[in-house]
PDB file of N, CA, C, O and CB in Angstrom:
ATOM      1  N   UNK A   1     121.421 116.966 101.715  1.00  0.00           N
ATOM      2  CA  UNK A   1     120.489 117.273 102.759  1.00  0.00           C
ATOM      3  C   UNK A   1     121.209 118.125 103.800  1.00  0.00           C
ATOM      4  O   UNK A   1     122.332 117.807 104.191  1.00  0.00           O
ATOM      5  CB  UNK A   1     119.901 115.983 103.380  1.00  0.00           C
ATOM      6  N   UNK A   2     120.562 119.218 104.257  1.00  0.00           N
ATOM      7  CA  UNK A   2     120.744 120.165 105.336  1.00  0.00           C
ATOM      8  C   UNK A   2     121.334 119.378 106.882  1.00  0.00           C
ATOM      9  O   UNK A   2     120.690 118.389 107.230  1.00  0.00           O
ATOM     10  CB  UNK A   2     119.180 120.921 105.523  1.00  0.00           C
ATOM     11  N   UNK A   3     122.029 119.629 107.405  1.00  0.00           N
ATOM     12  CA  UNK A   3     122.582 118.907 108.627  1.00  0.00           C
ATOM     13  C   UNK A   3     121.017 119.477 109.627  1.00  0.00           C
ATOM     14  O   UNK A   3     120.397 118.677 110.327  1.00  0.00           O
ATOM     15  CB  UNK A   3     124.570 119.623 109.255  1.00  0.00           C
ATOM     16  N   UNK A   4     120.600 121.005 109.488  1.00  0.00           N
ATOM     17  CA  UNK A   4     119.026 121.173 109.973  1.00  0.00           C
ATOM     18  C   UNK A   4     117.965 120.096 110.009  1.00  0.00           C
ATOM     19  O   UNK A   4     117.425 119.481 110.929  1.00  0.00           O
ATOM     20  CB  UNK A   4     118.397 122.117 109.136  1.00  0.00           C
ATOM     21  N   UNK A   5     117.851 120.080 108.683  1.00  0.00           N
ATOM     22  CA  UNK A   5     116.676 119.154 107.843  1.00  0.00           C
ATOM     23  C   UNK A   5     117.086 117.760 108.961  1.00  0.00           C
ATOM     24  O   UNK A   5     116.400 117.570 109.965  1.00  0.00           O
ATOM     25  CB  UNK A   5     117.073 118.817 105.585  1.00  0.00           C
ATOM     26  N   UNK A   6     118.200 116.919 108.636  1.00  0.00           N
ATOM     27  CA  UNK A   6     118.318 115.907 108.853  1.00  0.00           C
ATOM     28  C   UNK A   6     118.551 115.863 110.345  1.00  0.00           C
ATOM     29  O   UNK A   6     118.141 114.796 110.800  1.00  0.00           O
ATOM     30  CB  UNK A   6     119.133 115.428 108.035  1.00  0.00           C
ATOM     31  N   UNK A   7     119.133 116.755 111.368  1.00  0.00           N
ATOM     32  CA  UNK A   7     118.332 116.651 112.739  1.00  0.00           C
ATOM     33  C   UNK A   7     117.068 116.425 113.180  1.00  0.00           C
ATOM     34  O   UNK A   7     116.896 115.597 114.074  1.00  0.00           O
ATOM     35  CB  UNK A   7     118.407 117.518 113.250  1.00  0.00           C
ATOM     36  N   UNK A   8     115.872 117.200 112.563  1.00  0.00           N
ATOM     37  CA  UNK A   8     114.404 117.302 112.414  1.00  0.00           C
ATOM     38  C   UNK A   8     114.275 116.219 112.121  1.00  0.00           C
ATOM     39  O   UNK A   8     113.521 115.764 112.980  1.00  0.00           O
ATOM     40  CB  UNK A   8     113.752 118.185 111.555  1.00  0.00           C
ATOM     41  N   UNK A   9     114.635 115.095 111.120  1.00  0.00           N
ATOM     42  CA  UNK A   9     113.988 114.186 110.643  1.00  0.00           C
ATOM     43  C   UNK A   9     114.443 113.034 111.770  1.00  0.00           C
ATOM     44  O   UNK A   9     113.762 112.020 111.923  1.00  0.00           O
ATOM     45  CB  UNK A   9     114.291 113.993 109.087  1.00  0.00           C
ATOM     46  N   UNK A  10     115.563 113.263 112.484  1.00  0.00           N
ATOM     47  CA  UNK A  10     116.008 112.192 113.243  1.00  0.00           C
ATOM     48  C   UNK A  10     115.024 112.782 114.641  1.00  0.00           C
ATOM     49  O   UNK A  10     114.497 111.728 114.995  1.00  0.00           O
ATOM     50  CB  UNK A  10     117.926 112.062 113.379  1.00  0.00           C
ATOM     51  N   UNK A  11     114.682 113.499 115.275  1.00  0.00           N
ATOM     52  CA  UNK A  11     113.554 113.867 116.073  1.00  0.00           C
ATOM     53  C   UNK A  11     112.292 113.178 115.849  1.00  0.00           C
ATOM     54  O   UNK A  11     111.701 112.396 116.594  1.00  0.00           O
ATOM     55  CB  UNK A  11     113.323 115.183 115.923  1.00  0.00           C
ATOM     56  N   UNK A  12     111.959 113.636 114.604  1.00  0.00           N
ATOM     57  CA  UNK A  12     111.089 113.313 114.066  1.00  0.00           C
ATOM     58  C   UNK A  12     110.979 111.807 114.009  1.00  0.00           C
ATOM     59  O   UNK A  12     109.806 111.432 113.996  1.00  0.00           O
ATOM     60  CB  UNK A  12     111.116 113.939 113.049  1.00  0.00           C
ATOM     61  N   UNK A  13     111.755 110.976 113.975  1.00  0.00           N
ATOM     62  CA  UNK A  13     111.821 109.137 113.650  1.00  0.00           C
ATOM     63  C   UNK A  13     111.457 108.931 115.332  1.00  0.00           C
ATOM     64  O   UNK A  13     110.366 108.488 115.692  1.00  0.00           O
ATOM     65  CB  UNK A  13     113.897 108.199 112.953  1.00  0.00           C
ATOM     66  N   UNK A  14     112.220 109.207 116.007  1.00  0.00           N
ATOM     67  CA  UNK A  14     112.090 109.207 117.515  1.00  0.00           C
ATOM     68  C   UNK A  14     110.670 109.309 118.500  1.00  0.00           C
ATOM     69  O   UNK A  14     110.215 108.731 119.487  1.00  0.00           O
ATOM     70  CB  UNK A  14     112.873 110.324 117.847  1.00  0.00           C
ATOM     71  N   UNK A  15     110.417 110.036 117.899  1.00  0.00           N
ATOM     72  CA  UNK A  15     109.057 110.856 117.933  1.00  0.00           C
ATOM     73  C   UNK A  15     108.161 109.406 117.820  1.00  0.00           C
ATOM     74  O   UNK A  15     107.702 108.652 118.678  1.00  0.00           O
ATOM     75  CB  UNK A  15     108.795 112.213 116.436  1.00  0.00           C
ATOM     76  N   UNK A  16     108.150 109.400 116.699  1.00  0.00           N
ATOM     77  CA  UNK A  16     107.513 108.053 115.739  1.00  0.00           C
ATOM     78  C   UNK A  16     107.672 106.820 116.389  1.00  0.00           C
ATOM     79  O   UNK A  16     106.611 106.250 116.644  1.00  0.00           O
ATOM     80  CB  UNK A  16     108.265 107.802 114.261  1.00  0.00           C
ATOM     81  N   UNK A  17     108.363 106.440 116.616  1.00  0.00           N
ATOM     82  CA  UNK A  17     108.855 105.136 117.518  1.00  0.00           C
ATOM     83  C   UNK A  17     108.044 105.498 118.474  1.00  0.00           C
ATOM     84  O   UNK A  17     107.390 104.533 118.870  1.00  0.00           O
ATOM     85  CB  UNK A  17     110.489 104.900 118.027  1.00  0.00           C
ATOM     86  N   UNK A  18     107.788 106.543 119.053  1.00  0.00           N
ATOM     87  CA  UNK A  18     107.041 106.202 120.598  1.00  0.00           C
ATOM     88  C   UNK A  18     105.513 106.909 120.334  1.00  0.00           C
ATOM     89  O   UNK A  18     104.693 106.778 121.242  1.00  0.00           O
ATOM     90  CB  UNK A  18     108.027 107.115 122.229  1.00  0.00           C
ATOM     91  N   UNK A  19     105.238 107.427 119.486  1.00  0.00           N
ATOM     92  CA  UNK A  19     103.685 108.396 119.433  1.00  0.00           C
ATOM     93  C   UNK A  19     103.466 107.471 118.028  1.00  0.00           C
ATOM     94  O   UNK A  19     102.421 106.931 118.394  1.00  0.00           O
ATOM     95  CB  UNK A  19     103.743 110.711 119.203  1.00  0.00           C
ATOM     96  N   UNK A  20     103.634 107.083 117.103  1.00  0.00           N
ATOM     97  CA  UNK A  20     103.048 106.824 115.768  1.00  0.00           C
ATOM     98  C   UNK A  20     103.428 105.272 115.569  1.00  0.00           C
ATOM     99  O   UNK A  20     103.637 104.986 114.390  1.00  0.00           O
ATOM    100  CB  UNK A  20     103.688 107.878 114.532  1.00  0.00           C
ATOM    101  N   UNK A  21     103.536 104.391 116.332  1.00  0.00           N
ATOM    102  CA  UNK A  21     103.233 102.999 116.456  1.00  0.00           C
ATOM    103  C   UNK A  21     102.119 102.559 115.444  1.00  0.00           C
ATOM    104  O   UNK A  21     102.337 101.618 114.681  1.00  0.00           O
ATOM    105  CB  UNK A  21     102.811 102.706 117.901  1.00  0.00           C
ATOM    106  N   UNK A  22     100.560 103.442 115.428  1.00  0.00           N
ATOM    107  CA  UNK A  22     100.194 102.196 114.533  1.00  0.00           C
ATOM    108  C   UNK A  22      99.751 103.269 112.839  1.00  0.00           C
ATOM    109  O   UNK A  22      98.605 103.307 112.392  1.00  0.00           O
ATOM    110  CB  UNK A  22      98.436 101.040 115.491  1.00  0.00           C
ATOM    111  N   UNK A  23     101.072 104.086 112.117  1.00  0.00           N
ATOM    112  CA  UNK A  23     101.066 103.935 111.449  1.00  0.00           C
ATOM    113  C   UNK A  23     102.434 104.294 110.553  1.00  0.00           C
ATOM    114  O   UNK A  23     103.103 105.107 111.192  1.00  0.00           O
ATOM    115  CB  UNK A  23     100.103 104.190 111.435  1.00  0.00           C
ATOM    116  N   UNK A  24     102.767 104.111 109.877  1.00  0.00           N
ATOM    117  CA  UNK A  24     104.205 104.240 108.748  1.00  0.00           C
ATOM    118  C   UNK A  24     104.765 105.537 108.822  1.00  0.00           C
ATOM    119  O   UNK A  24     104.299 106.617 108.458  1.00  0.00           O
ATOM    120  CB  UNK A  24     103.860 104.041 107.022  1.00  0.00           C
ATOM    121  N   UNK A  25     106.018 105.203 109.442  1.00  0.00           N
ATOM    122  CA  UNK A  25     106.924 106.294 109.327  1.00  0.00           C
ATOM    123  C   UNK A  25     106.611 107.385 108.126  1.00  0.00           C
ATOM    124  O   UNK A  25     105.722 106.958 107.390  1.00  0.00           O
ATOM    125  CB  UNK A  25     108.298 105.668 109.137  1.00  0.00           C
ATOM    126  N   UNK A  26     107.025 108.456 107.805  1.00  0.00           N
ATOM    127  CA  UNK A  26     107.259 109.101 106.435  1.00  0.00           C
ATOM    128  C   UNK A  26     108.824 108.694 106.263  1.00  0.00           C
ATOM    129  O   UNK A  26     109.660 108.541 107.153  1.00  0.00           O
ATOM    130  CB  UNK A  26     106.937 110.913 106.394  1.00  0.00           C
ATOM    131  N   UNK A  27     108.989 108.551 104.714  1.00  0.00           N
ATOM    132  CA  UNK A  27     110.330 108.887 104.679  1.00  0.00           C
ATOM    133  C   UNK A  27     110.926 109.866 104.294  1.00  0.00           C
ATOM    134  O   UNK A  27     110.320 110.727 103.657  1.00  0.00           O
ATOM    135  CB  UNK A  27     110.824 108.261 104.220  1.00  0.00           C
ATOM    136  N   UNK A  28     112.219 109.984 104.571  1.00  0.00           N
ATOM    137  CA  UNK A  28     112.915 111.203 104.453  1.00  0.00           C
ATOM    138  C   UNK A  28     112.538 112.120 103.459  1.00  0.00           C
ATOM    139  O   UNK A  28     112.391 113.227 103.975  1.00  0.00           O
ATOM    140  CB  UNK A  28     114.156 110.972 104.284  1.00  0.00           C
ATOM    141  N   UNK A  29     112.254 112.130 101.882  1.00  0.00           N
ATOM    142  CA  UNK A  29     111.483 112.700 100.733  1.00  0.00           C
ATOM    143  C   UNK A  29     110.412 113.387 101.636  1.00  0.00           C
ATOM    144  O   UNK A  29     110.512 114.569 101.965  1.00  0.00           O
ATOM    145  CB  UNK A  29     110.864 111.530  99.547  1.00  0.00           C
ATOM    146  N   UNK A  30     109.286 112.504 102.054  1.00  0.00           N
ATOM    147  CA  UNK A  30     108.318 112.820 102.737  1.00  0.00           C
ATOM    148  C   UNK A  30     108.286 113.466 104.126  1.00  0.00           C
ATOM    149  O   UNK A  30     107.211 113.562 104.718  1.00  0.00           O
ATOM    150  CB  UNK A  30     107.786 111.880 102.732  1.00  0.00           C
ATOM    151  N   UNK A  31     109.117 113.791 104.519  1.00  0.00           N
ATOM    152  CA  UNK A  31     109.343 114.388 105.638  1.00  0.00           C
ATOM    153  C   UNK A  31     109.606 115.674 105.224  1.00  0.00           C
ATOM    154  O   UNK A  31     108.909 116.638 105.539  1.00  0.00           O
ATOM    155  CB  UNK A  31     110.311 113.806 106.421  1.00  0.00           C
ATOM    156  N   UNK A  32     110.808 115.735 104.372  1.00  0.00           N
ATOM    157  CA  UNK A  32     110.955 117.012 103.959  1.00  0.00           C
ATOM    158  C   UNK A  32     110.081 117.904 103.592  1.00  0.00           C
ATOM    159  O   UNK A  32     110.023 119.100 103.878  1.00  0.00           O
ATOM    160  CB  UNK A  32     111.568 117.015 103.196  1.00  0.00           C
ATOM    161  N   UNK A  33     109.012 116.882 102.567  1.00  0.00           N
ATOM    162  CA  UNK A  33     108.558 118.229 101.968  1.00  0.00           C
ATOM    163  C   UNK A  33     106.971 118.724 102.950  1.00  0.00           C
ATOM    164  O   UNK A  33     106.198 119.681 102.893  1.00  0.00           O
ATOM    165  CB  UNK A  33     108.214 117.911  99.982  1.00  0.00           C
ATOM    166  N   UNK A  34     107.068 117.521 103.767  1.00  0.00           N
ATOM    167  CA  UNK A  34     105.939 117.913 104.982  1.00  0.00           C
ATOM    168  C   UNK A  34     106.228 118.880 105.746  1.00  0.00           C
ATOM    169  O   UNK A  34     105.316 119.671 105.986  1.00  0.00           O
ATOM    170  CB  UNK A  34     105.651 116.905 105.961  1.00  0.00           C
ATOM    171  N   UNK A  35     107.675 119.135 106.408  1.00  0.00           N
ATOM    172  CA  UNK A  35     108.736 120.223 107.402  1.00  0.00           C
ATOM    173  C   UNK A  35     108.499 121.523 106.264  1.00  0.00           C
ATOM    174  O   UNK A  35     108.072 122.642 106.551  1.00  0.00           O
ATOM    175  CB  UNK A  35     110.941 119.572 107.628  1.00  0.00           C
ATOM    176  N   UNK A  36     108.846 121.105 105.098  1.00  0.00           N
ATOM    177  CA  UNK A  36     108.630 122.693 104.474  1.00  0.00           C
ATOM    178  C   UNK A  36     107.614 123.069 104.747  1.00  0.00           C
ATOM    179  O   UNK A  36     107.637 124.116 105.395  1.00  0.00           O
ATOM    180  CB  UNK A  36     108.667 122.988 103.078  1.00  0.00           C
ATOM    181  N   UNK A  37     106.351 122.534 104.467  1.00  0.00           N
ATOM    182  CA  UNK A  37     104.960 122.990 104.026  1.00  0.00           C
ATOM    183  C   UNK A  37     104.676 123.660 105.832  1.00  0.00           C
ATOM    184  O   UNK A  37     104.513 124.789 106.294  1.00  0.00           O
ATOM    185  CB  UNK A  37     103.671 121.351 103.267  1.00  0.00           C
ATOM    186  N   UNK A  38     104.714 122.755 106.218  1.00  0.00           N
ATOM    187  CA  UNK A  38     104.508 123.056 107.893  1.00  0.00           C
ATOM    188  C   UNK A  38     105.375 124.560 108.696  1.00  0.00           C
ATOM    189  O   UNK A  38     104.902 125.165 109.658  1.00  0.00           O
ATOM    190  CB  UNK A  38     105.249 121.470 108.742  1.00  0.00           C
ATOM    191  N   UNK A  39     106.629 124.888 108.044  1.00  0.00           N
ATOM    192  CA  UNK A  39     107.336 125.438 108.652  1.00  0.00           C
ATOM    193  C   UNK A  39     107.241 127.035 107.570  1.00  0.00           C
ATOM    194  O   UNK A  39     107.818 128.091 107.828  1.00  0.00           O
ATOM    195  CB  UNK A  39     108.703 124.474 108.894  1.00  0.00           C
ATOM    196  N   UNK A  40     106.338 126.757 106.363  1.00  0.00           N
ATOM    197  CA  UNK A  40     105.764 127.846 105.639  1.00  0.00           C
ATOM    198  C   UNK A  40     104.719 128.548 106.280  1.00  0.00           C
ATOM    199  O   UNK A  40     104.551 129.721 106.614  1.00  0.00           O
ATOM    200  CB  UNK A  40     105.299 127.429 104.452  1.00  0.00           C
ATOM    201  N   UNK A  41     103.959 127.339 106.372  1.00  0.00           N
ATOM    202  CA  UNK A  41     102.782 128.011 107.471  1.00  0.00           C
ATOM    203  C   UNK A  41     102.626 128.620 109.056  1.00  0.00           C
ATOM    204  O   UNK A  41     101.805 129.294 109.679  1.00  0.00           O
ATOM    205  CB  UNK A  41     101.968 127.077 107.595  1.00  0.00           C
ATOM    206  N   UNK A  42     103.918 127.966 109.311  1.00  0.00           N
ATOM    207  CA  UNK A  42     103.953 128.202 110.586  1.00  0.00           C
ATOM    208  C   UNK A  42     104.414 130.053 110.255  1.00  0.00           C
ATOM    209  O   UNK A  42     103.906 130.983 110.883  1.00  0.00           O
ATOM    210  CB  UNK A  42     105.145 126.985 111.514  1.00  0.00           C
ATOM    211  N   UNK A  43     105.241 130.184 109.379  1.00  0.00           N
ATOM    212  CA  UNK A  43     105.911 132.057 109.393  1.00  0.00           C
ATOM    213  C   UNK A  43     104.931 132.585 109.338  1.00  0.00           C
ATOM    214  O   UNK A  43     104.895 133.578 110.066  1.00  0.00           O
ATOM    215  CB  UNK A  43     106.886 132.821 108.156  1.00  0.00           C
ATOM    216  N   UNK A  44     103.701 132.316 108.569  1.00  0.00           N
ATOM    217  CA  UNK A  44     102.461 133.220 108.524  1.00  0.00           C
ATOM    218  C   UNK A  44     101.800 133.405 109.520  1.00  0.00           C
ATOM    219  O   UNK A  44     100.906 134.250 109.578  1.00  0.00           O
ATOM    220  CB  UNK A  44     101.586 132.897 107.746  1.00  0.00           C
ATOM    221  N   UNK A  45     102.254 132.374 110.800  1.00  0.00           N
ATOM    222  CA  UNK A  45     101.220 133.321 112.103  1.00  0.00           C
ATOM    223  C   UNK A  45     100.215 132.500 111.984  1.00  0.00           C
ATOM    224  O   UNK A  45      99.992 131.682 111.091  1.00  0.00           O
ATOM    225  CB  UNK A  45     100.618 135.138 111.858  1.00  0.00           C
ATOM    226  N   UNK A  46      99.304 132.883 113.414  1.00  0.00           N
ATOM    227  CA  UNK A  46      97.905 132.472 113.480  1.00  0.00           C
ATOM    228  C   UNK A  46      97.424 133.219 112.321  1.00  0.00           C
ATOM    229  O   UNK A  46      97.311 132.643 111.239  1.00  0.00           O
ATOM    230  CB  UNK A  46      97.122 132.797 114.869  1.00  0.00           C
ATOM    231  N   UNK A  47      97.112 134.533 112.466  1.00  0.00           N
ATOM    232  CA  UNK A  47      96.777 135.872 111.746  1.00  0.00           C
ATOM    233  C   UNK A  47      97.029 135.809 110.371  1.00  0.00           C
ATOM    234  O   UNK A  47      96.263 136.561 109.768  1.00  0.00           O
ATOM    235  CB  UNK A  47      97.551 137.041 112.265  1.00  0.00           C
ATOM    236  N   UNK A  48      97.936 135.105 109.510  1.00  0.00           N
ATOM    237  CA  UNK A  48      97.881 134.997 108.465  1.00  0.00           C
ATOM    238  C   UNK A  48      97.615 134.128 107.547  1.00  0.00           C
ATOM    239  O   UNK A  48      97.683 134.326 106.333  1.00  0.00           O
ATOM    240  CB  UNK A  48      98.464 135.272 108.356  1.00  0.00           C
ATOM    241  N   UNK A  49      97.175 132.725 108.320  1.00  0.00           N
ATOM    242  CA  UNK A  49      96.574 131.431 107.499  1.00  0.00           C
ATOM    243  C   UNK A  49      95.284 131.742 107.566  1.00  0.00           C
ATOM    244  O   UNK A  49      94.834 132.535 108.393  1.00  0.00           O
ATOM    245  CB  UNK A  49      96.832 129.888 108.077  1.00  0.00           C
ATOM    246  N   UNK A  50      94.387 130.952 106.434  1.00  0.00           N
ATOM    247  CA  UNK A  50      93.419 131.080 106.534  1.00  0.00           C
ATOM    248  C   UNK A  50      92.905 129.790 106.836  1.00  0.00           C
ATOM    249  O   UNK A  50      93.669 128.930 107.275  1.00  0.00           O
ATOM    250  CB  UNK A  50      93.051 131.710 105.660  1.00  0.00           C
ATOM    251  N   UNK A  51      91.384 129.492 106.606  1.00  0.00           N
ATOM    252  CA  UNK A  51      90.693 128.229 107.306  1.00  0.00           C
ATOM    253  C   UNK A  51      91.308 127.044 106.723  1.00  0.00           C
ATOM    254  O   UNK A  51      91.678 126.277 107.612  1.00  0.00           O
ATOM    255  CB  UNK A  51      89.055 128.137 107.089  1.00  0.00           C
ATOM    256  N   UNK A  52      91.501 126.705 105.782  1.00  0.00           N
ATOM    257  CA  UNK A  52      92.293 125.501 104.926  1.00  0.00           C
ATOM    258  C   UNK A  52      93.693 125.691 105.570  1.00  0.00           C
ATOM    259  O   UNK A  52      94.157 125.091 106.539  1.00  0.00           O
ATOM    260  CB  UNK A  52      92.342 125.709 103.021  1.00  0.00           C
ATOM    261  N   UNK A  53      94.179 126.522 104.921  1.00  0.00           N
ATOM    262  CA  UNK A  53      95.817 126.612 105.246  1.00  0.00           C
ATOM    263  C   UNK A  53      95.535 126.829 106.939  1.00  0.00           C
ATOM    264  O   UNK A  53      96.541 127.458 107.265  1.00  0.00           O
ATOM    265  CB  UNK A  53      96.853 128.215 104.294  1.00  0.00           C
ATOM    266  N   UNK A  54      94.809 126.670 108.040  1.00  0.00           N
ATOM    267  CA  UNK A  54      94.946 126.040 109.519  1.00  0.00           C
ATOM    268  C   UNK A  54      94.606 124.698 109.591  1.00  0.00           C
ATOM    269  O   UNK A  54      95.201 123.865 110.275  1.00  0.00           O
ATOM    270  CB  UNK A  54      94.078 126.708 110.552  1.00  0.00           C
ATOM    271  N   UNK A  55      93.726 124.511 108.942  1.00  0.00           N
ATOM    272  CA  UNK A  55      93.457 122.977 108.802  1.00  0.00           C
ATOM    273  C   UNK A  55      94.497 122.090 108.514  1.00  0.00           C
ATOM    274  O   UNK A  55      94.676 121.039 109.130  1.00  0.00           O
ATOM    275  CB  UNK A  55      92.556 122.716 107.809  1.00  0.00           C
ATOM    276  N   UNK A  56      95.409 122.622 107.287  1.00  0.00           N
ATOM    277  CA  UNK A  56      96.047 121.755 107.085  1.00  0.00           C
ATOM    278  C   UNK A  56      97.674 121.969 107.857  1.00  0.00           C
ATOM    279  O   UNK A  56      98.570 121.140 107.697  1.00  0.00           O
ATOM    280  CB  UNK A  56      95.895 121.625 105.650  1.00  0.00           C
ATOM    281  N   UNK A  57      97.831 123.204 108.683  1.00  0.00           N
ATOM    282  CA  UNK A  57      98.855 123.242 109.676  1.00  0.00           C
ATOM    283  C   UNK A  57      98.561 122.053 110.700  1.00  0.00           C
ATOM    284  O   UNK A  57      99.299 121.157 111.112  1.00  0.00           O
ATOM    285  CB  UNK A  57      98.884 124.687 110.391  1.00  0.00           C
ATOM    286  N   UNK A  58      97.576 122.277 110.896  1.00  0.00           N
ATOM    287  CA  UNK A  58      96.882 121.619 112.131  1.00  0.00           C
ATOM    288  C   UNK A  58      97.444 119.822 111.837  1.00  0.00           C
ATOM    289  O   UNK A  58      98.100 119.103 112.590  1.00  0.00           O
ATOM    290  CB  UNK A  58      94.778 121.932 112.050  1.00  0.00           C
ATOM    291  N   UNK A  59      97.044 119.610 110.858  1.00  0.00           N
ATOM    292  CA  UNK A  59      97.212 118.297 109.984  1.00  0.00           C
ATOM    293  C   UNK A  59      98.895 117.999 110.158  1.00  0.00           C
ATOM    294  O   UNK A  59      99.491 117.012 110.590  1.00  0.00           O
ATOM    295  CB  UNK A  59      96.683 118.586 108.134  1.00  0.00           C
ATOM    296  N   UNK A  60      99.319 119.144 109.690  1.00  0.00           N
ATOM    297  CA  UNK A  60     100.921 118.551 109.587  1.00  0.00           C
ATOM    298  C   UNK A  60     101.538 118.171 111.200  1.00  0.00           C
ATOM    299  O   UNK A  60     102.226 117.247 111.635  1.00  0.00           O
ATOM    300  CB  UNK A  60     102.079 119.963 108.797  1.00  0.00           C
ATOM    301  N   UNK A  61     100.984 119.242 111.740  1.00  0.00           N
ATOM    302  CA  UNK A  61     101.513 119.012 112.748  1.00  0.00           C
ATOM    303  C   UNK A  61     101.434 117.989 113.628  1.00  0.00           C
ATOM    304  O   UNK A  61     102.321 117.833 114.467  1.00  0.00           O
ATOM    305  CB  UNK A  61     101.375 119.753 113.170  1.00  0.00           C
ATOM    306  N   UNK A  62     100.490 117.263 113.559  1.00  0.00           N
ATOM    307  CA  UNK A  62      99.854 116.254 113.684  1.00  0.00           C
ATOM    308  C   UNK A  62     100.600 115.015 113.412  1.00  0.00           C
ATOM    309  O   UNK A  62     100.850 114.176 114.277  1.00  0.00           O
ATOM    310  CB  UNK A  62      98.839 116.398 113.003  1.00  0.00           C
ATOM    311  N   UNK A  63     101.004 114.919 111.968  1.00  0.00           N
ATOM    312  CA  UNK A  63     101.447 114.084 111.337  1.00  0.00           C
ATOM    313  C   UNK A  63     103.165 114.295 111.919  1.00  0.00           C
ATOM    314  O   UNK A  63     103.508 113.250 112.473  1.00  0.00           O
ATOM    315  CB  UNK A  63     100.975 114.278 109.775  1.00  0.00           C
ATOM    316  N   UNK A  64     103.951 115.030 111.927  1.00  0.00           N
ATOM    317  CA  UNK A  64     105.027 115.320 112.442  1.00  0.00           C
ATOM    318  C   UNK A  64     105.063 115.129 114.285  1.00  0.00           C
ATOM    319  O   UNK A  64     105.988 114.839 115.043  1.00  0.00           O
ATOM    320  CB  UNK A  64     105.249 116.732 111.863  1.00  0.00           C
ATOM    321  N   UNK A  65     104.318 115.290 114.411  1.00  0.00           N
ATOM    322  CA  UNK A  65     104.403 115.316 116.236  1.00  0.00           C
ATOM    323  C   UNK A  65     105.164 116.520 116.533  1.00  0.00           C
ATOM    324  O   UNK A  65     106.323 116.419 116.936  1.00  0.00           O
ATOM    325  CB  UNK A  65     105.317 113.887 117.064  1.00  0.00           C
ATOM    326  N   UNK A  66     104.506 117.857 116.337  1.00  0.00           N
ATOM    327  CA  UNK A  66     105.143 118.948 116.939  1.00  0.00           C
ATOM    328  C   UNK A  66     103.551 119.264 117.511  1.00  0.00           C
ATOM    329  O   UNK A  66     102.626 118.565 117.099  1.00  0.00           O
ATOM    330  CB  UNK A  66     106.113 120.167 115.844  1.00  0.00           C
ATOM    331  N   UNK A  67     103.334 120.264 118.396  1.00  0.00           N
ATOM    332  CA  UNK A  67     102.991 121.158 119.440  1.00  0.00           C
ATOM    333  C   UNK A  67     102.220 122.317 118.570  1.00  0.00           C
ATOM    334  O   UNK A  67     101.755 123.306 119.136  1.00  0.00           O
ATOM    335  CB  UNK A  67     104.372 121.681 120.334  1.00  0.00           C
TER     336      UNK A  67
END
């Protein structure tokens, strides 16, 4: 694992402890491949996702606790 990756995921736990109380951490597997998907979509811009692929930015981000 990426010393990157595994900063993010320790944010990410932190995060969780204080915003995602009433439901289950992801784990690390699951984190990862949520940070990819999220951080794919994010390069494409507003301008380059379309209605699904915002929906489901929207979603990750959500699920991650980013902004």
């Amino acid at each position: 694992m990426s010393p990157t990756i595994h900063k993010r995921y320790l944010d990410y736990r932190a995060k969780h402890i204080y915003f995602g109380r009433d439901r289950m951490a992801l784990t690390m597997d699951q984190f990862e491949s949520a940070d990819r998907e999220q951080r794919e979509l994010e390069a494409k811009g507003d301008a380059g996702r379309d209605d699904e692929e915002e929906t489901r930015f929207a979603e990750l981000n959500r699920i991650l606790f980013r902004d």
